[in-house]
N, C-alpha and C positions, 0 to 999 in steps of 0.2 A: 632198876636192874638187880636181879640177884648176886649179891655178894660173893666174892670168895675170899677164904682167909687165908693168907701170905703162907702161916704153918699149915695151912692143910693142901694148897694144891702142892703139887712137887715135893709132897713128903714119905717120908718110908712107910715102912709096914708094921713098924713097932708099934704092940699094944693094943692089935689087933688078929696075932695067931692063933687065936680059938677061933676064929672064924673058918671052916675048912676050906674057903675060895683061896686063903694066901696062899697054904703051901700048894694045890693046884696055880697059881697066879706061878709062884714063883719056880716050879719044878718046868711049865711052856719052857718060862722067858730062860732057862738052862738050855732046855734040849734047843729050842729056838736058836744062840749064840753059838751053840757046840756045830749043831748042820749047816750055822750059813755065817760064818764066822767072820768073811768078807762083806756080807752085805750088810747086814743089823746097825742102824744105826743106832736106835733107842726102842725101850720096850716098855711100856707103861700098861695100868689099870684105868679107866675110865669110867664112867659112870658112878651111880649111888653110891659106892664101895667106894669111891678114891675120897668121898668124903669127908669119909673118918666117922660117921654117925648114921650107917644105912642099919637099918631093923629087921631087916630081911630073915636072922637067925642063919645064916650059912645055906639059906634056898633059893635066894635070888641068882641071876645071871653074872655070871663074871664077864663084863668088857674087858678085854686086851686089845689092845694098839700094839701093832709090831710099824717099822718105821726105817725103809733102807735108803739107801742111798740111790741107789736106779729103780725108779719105775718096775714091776714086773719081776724085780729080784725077791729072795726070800722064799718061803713059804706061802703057798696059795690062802687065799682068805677062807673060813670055814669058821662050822660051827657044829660041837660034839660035846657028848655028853662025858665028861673023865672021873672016874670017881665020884660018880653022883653028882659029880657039879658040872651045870650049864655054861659052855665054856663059847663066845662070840669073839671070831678070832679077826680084827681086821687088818690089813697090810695093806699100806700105801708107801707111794715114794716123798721122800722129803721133802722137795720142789711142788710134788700135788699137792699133800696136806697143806703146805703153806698158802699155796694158792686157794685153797677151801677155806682156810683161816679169814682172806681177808674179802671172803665174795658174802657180800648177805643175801640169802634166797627167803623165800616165802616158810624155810624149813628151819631159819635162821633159831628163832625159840628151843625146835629141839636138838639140835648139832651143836650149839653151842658151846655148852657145858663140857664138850668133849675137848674144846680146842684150852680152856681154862682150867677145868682141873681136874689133874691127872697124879698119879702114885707112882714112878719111876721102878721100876724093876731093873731097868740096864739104862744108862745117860750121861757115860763118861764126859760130855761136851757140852752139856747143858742145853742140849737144841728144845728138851721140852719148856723148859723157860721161852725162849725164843717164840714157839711157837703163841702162848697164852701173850709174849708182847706183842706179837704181830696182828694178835688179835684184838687185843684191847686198842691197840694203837690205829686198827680200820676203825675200829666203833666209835672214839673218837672225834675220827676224823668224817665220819655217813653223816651226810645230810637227810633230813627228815622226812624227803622226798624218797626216800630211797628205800627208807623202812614203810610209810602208806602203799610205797608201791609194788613193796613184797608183800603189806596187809592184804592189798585189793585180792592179788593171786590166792592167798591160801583161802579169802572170805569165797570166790568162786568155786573153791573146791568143795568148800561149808556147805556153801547154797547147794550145789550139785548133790551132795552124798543126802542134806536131809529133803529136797524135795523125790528124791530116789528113794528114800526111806517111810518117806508120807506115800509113796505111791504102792507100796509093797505092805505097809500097812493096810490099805482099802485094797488089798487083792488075798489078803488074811497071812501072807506069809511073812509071818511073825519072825522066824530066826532071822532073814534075811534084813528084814526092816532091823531091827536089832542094828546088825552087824553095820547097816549102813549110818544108822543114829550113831555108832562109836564114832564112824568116818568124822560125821559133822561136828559132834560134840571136840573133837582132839583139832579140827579145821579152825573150828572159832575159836579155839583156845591160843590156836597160835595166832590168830588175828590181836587177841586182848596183848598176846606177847609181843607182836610187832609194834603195837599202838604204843606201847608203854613201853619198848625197851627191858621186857624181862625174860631171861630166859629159861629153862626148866629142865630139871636131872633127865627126865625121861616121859613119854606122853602119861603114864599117869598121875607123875607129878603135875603136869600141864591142867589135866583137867580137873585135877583137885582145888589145886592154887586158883584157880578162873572162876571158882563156885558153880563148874559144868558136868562133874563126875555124876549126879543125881539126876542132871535136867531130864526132863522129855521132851516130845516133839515139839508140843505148844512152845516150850519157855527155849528148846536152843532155837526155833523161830523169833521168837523177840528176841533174842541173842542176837542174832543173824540182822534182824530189822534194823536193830539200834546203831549195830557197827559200819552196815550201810549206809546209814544219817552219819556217822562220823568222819567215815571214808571221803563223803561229799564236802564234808564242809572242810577236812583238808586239802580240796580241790583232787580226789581220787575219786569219781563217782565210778558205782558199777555200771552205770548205765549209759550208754551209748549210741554214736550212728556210727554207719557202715566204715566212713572216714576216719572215726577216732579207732576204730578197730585195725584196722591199716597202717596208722600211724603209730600204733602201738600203745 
């Protein structure tokens, strides 16, 4: 699983103010506190940027986390562009995101990195701590079972997006085929994620680290082929009758 370092999740912004996402980071998470001064519980950075070592040059996406106390409180979720910078605004309630924290989905590879490392902007209580224990502390505690059988779901969505893609290929339309190869290529990737317990900044970290950022259709079909044969042999086959369908 991918690492995180003790100094980098849940650290400041220092030494990193040439970048021009901070002071957009940090002038939200003001106006943020000032209009909902009741509800805010914590306001953090997420994604590449909370890093400490994203390469972006100040043109990447800025992730924010806003984080209330009630459900539905706060500021609506959005995304806008401020000052040239791409700005992903999400707001959940404390009680959900904890409950996101400890459920692993088939999506598990790319949300993860959200729940572990994050940059604080506002956290007088430490809940963002909290939250990266809660998580680590599911992960843990999942059995094996539980990650094949979020594999199987995302490998079905693999399958689907690249035989949609082979079939849009042999009808000559090319952008579309394209668009659907992204699908599968970032589907198997999270499959290699589930398999292995690792998870990734973002989908095109996902496809990089997987050695699927390049593939074509031939090779994410053997892709696909292979993690099938694994799927099985950890008693998760794709394949079924009506019954195992049923039974879930």
């Amino acid at each position: 699983m991918i690492g995180v370092d003790a100094s980098t999740a849940n650290a400041g912004t220092d030494g990193h103010l040439g970048d021009p996402r901070w002071p957009v980071a940090e002038r939200v998470a003001d106006a943020v506190r000032r209009r909902f001064p009741a509800d805010v519980l914590a306001v953090a950075v997420h994604g590449p940027l909370a890093h400490g070592d994203d390469d972006g040059g100040g043109d990447g996406e800025l992730g924010l986390l806003v984080v209330t106390y009630r459900p539905g409180a706060g500021p609506p979720a959005a995304t806008r562009r401020v000052d040239g910078v791409l700005v992903d605004l999400t707001v959940a309630g404390a009680d959900d995101y904890l409950a996101r924290a400890r459920t692993i989905t088939s999506l598990w590879p790319l949300t993860a990195d959200r729940f572990v490392t994050t940059r604080p902007l506002h956290d007088p209580t430490g809940w963002l701590r909290t939250l990266r224990d809660e998580h680590l502390g599911r992960l843990a505690r999942a059995r094996p079972a539980e990650f094949s059988t979020a594999a199987r779901r995302a490998w079905y969505r693999g399958s689907a997006a690249h035989a949609r893609a082979a079939r849009l290929a042999e009808w000559y339309e090319t952008d579309q085929a394209l668009l659907m190869l992204g699908e599968a290529r970032l589907a198997a990737a999270s499959v290699s994620g589930l398999l292995s317990r690792t998870y990734f900044r973002d989908p095109g970290d996902a496809v990089r680290r997987t050695g699927l950022a390049g593939a074509d259709m031939t090779e994410v079909g053997r892709v696909l082929t292979r993690q099938a044969e694994e799927l099985a042999a950890r008693g998760r086959p794709v394949d079924g009758t009506v019954d195992d369908l049923l039974d879930g």
